[in-house]
N, C-alpha and C positions, 0 to 999 in steps of 0.2 A: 746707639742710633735707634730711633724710634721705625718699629718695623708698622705698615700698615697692614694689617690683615683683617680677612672677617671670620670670625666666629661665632657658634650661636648655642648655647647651652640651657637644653630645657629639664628639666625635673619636673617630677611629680611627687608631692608630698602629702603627708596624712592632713587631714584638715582639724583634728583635732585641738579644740581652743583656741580657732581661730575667727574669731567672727567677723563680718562683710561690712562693705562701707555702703553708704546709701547707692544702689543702685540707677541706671539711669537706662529708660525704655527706649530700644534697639528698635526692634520689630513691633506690626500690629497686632494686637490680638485677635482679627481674623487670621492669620496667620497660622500654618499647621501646627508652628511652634515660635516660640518666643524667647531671643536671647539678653541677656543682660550682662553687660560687662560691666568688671569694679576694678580698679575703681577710674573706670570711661577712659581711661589713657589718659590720665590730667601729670602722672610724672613718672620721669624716667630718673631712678635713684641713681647718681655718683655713689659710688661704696668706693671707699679711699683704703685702697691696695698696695699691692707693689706692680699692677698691670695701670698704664693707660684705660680703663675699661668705666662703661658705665651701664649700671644693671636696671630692669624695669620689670615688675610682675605685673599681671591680672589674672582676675577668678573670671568664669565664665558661669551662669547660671541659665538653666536652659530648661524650659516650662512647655509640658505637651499640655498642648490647646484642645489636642481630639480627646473622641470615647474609646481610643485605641490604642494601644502601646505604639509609642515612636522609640526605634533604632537609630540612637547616635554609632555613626561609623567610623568617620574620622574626620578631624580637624586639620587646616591646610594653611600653616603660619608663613606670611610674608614677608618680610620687612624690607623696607624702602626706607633710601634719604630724599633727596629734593631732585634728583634729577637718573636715579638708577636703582635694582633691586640691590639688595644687599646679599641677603639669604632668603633661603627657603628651608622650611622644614614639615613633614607631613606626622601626625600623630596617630595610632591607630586604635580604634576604642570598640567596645562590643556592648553598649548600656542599653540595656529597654526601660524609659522612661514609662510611668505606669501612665493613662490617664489624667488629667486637669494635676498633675503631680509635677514639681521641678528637681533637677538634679542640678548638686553642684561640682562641678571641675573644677578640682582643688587646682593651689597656685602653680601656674606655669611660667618660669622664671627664664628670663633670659639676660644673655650678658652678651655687648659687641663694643668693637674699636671708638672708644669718643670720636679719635676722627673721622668716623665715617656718616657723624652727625643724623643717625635714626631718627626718622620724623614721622613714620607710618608704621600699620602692620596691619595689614589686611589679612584678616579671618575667613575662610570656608569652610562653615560647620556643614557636614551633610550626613543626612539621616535618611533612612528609606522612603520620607515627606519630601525628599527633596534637598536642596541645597541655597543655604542664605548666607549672602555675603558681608561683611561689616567690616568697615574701615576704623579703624582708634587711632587717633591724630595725638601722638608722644609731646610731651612735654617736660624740660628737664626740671628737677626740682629745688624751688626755692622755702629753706625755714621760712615760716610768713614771721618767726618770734624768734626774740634771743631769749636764749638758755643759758644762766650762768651756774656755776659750780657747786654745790648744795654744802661744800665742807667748807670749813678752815682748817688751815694747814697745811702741809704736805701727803701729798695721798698717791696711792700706788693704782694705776691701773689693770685689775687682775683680769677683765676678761672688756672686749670691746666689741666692734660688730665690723673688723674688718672680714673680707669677705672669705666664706669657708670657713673658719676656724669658730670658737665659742658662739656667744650667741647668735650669729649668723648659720647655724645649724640647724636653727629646729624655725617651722615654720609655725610663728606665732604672735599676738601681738607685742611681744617684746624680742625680738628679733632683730633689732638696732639699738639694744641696750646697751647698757656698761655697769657694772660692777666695780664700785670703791672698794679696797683693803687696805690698811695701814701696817705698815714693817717699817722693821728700824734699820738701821746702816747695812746693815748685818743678810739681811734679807727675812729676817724672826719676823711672823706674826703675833709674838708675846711675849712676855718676858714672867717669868716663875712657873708656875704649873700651865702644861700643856692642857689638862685637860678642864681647868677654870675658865667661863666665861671673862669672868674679872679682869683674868690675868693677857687679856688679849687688846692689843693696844687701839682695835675699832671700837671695842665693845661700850656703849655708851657716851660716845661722841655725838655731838651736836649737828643735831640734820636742820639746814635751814630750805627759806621759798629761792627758788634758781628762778625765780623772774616775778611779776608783781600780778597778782593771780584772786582765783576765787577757789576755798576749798567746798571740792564736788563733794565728796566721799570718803570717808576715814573705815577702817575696820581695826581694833584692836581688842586684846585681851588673849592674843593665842600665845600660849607659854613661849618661851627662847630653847632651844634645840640643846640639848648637851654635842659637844663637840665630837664631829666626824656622824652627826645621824641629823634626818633631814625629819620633815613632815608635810602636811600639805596644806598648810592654808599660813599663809602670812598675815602680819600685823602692815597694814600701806596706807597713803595716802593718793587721792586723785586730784588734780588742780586742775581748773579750766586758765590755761594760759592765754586763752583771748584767738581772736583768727581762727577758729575750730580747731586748736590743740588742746590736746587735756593730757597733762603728765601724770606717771604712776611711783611713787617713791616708794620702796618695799622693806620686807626683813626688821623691822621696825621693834626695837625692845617692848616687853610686855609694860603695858600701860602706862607707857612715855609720850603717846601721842598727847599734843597739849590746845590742839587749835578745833575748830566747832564745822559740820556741814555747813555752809553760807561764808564764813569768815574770809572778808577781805585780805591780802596780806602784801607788805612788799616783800622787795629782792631784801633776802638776810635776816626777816623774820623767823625766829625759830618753830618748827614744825613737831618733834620728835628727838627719839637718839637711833644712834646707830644700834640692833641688836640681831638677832639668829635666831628668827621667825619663817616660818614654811619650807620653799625648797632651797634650805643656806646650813649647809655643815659647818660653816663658822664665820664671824661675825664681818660682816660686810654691808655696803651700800647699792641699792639697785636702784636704778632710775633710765625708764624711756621714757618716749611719745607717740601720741597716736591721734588720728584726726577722727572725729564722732560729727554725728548727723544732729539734727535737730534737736531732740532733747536732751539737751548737754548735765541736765541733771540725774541723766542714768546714765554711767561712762561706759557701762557693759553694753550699750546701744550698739548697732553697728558700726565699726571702727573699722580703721588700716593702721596699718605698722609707719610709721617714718623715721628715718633717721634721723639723726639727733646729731648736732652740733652744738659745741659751748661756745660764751664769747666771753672773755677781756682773762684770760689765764694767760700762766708760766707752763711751759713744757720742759720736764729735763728728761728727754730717751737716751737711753741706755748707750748710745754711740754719739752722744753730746758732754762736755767738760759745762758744758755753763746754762744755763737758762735764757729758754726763747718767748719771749712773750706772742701772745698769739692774739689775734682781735676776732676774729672765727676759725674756728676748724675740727679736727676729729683726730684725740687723742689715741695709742694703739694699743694693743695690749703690751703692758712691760714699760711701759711711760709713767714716771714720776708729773703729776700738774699740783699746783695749786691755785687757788683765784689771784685776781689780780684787785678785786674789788674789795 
């Protein structure tokens, strides 16, 4: 039986390579200080769990206007559905903003009951200038684009972006990712020598375009990893998916990228292979999305993380006998998919 409850779960995380979505001006600049919230409460992320629950983050960026240091104190988070408060929760902070300088409040993440239909969250930042209030009007979120399955064949999914576990760990722009692995019956990622790339049954698989795109950005030529050791820069691709999405496909064998910055492509146009490039101790597929701002031809622009949805796949999870075709959804970690395309 479905329990109604409210709860509200906030974290503070490192902000470390995570960059902002185009922000949107709050307050005036006479103002003693000036806040910007990202990205404007435009969605409240579904994270597909074992909870009823739907999650929503914002950054807050907060710009002293005087010739004086401004003390943020604390932050006074509200949330409200349409017709009652939900929760409250108050944060305590000790920051002296220097000067015409901004700081930024890394992500604060919150998770409550779908049913309790969150529609608001009123803000009280106050600082020793004083106290401003801002209202972010929630939105729940829709992919504007379908994403389909970048493989053929059958493919294992090693890591997903249910909530709390693998990439839902680390806050970053790939933080609704997924991660392809290939294994046999058996649960083997290879067959002969463990320690040959070769001999690993991802390694050099055919990475194709998951929807009909433009490629932004390509990077390659960085070696493939010997197995169980990582490095830091991968071989990837950026694709502007249309609707302000720009996808990142990663880990990419050395000098297998085969398509040009500008290059049109459709859905199944080949891109790449699969290789054990940057941080992949062995041969795998990564691929998120992320929304960018105006100049779509530098993807490192200001972005946000989005979850990612495939459409027209086969699901086979591990407490299923047969194969489920799906026409949208979010595979989990430990799910066999394949396209359907």
């Amino acid at each position: 039986m479905k329990k109604l409850f409210s709860s509200i779960v906030i974290s503070i995380f490192s902000l470390v390579g995570m960059p902002l979505f185009a922000h949107e001006n709050i307050l005036p600049e006479n103002k003693p200080f000036h806040v910007e919230v990202t990205p404007s409460g435009k969605y409240i992320y579904k994270i597909p769990d074992a909870l009823d629950t739907e999650n929503w983050m914002i950054f807050l960026t907060i710009k002293n206007n005087e010739s004086e240091s401004l003390k943020l104190k604390n932050i006074t988070f509200n949330i409200y559905s349409s017709d009652r408060k939900i929760s409250s929760l108050i944060k305590n902070y000790n920051i002296d903003i220097v000067p015409e300088f901004s700081k930024i409040i890394p992500m604060i993440f919150f998770r409550e009951n779908r049913d309790l239909d969150a529609s608001l969250m009123e803000l009280n930042i106050s600082t020793n200038k004083g106290t401003e209030k801002i209202d972010v009007h929630l939105k729940r979120y829709q992919q504007p684009v379908k994403v389909f399955l970048p493989l053929k064949g059958v493919w294992h999914i090693g890591s997903a972006h249910e909530f709390g576990i693998t990439h839902r760990r680390w806050d970053n722009k790939a933080q609704f990712a997924y991660d392809f692995i290939k294994i046999d019956g058996n649960g083997n990622l290879y067959t002969g020598n463990p320690d040959k790339l070769e001999d690993y049954f991802a390694f050099g698989q055919s990475v194709f375009a998951p929807g009909t795109c433009t490629v932004l950005e390509i990077h390659d030529g960085e070696s493939d990893n010997p197995i169980g050791k990582t490095s830091k820069n991968a071989n990837f691709v950026n694709l502007d998916l249309g609707n302000g999405v720009t996808c990142t496909l990663a880990h990419f064998k050395k000098n297998s990228i085969i398509v040009k910055e500008g290059q049109k492509l459709e859905i199944g146009d080949k891109i790449a292979e699969v290789g054990n490039s940057g941080r992949s101790d062995n041969p795998h597929l990564h691929i998120h999305i992320q929304e960018y701002g105006t100049n779509s031809k530098n993807t490192l622009k200001p972005s946000f993380p989005l979850p990612l949805s495939f459409s027209d796949y086969y699901v086979h999870p591990p407490y299923l006998k047969e194969w489920e075709f799906i026409n949208m959804g979010n595979p989990n970690s430990g799910d066999f998919v394949k396209s359907a395309k």
